[in-house]
Every structure is written in C-alpha cells, then in structure tokens.
C-alpha positions in Angstrom: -38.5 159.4 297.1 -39.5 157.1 294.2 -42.8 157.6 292.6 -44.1 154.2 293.6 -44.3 155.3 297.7 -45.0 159.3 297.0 -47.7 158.3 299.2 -50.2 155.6 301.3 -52.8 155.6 298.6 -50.9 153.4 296.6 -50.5 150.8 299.5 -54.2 151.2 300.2 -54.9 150.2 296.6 -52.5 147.5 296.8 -53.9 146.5 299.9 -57.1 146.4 298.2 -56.2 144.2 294.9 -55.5 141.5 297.4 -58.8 141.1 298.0 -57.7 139.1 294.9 -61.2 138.8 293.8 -62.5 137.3 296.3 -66.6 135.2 295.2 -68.8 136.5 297.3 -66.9 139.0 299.9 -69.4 139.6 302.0 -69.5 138.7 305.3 -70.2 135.4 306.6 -71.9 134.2 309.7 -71.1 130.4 309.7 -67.6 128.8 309.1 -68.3 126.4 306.3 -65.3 124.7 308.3 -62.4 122.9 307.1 -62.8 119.7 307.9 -60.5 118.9 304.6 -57.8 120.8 306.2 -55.6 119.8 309.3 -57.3 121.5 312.5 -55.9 124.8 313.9 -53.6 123.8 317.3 -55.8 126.6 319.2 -57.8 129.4 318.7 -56.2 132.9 318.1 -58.0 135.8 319.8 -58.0 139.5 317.9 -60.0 141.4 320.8 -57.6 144.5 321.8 -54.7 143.1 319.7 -53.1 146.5 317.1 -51.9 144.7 314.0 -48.4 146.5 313.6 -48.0 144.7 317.0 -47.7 141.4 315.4 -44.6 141.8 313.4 -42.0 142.8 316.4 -38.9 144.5 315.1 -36.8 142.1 314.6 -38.7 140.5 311.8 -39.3 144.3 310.5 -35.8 144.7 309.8 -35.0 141.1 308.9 -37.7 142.3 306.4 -36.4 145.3 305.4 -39.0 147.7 306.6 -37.6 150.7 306.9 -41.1 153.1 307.4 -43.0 153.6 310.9 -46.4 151.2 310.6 -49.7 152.4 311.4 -52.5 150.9 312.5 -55.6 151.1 310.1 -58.6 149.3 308.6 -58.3 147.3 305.4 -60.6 148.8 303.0 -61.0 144.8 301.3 -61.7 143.7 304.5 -63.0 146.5 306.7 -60.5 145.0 309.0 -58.0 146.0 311.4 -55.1 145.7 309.2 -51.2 147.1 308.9 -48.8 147.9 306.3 -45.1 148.3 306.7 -43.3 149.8 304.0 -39.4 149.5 302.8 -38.8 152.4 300.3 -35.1 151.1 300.0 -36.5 147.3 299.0 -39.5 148.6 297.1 -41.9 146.7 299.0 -44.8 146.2 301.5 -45.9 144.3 303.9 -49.4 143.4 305.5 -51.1 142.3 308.3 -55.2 142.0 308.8 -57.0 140.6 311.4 -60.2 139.4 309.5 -63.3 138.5 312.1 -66.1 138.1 309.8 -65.4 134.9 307.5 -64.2 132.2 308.1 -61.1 130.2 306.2 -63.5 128.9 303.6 -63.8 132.0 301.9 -60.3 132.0 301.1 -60.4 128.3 299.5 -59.7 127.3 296.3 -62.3 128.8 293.5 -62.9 131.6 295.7 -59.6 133.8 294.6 -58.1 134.5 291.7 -54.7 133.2 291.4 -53.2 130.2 292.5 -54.6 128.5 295.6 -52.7 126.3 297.5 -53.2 124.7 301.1 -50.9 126.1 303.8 -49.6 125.2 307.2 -47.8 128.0 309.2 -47.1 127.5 312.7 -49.3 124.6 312.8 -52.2 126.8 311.9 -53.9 125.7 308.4 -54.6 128.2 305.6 -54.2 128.9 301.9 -51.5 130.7 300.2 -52.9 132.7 297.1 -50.3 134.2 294.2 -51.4 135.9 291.1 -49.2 136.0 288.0 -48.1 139.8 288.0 -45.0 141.2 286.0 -41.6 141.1 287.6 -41.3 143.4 290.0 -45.0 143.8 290.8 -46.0 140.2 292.6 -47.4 139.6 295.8 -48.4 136.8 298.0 -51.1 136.3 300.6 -51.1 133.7 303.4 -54.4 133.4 304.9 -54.5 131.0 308.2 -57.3 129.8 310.5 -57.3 131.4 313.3 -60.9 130.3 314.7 -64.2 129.9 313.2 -64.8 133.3 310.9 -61.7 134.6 312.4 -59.2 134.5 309.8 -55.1 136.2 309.7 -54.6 137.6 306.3 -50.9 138.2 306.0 -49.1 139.7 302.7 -45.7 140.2 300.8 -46.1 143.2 298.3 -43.2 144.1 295.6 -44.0 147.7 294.5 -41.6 148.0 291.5 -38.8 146.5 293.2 -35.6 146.9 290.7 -34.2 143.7 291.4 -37.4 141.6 291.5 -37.8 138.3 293.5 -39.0 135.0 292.2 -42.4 134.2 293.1 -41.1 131.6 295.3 -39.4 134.1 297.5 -42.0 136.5 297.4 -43.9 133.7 299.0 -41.7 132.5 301.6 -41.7 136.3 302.8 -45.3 136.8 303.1 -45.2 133.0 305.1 -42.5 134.9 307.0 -44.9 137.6 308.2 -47.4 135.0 308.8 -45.3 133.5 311.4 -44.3 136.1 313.3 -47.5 137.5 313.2 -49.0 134.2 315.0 -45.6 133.7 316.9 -46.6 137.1 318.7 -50.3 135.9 319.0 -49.2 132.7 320.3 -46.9 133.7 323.0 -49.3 137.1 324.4 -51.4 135.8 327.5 
C-alpha cells in the first residue's frame, strides 16, 4: 500500500487543509445572503441524510474510488462529512454537509486561494483552488444549499504519479458536487 494512504489520518488532515483558511470560521447565525449571486432553485434539506449517500456508485467508480466510505464528521467543519478514497488513482474525495454558515463565508476574501463564482445544478456557490505542486492539488466546490446550510464538496490528489491539470482536478470535485445534489434533489 503506498505511504500516502498507510492510513485515514492523512485524509483527515487533508480534509482539514481545505478549510483553506477560512477568516473567521466560526459559526454563523445569519446568512449574510447572496443577493450578488443567482438564487438557489430550492432549498436542500441535510436532516437524516449520511453523506457517503450522496455520491451513488456509479459516480464512485466513474471516479475511481476504489475504498468503502464512511460516514464521519469533518474536523474543519464539525460537520457530517465523507471521504472516498482511490489508492489506485492516488486520490480523495469529499463530501460535508455544512449547517452552520451560510455561503458567504466561503466568498471571495474569506479563503485562501482562488475564488471563483460557481453554478452546479443550478445551485450557486464558489469554487476555491490553491496553487499546490503537481500531484498534490485539490479543489472545493462549495454550493448554497439554504440560508447557513452550505454543500462543501472536494477533489483531493494525494501524490497522484500522473498528476492532473488544475482544470481537471476542478471539473472532478464539480463532478462530486453534482451528484451529491443530483441525489439530494431527486430523495423525497
């Protein structure tokens, strides 16, 4: 097994660097709203819903993962959250179903890297990319789901060998956005 996946912590502390220094983390108890931004289509309820739910396995193994997904709690976000791990692509995936800020906090000036607006199944957001060496980038796609409710959702490369472009990295973790609000969409 390579080093990089000898064992969960490292995707924990992954997990955690995507709080990609977020200003001011703590919770919020009013959605500075996004009146800039298009409105969400609905509102997506997280009560009873398991993360690793929300990325069906089709889309796992369209995404390579190749590990069984656990259900857990972000340690960023003290949120219900899941990873999904390929060893054979070198890579993680996330999910977190953050209900204590709203999209706001996720804004431009309030992470480090690149911010740039985001529409994924009609649901606004902000994608956020840092500039990491090759073989070590990740993306998060962060929609609005309702006010201080907000889908975090994440493309990891943990020493891949044959490294993506950032671009791609991106359009993975939009991937996992949209499958993850594809499955929210269509539960009654």
């Amino acid at each position: 097994m390579p080093a990089v996946f000898a064992s969960r912590p490292l995707v924990a502390a992954t997990i955690a660097a995507l709080a990609l220094g977020l200003a001011g983390c703590g919770s919020s108890t009013a959605d500075p709203g996004t009146s800039s931004s298009p409105a969400r289509p609905r509102e997506l309820a997280f009560d009873n819903v398991k993360p690793c739910a929300l990325l069906p396995q089709p889309q796992q193994t369209e995404l390579g993962v190749d590990q069984p997904a656990e259900d857990g709690t972000s340690p960023t976000f003290n949120a219900p959250s899941c990873v999904f791990v390929s060893h054979k692509e070198k890579v993680s995936l996330s999910v977190v179903l953050v209900g204590d800020r709203g999209i706001a906090e996720f804004g431009p000036g309030k992470a480090a890297g690149q911010t740039d607006p985001v529409t994924v199944a009609g649901f606004p957001g902000f994608r956020v990319r840092t500039d990491q060496p090759a073989g070590e980038q990740f993306c998060t796609v962060h929609l609005d789901a309702a006010p201080n409710r907000v889908l975090t959702a994440a493309y990891i490369e943990e020493g891949r060998d044959k490294p993506l472009a950032k671009d791609e990295v991106c359009q993975r973790a939009t991937k996992v956005a949209e499958a993850a609000v594809g499955t929210l969409t269509s539960a009654k």
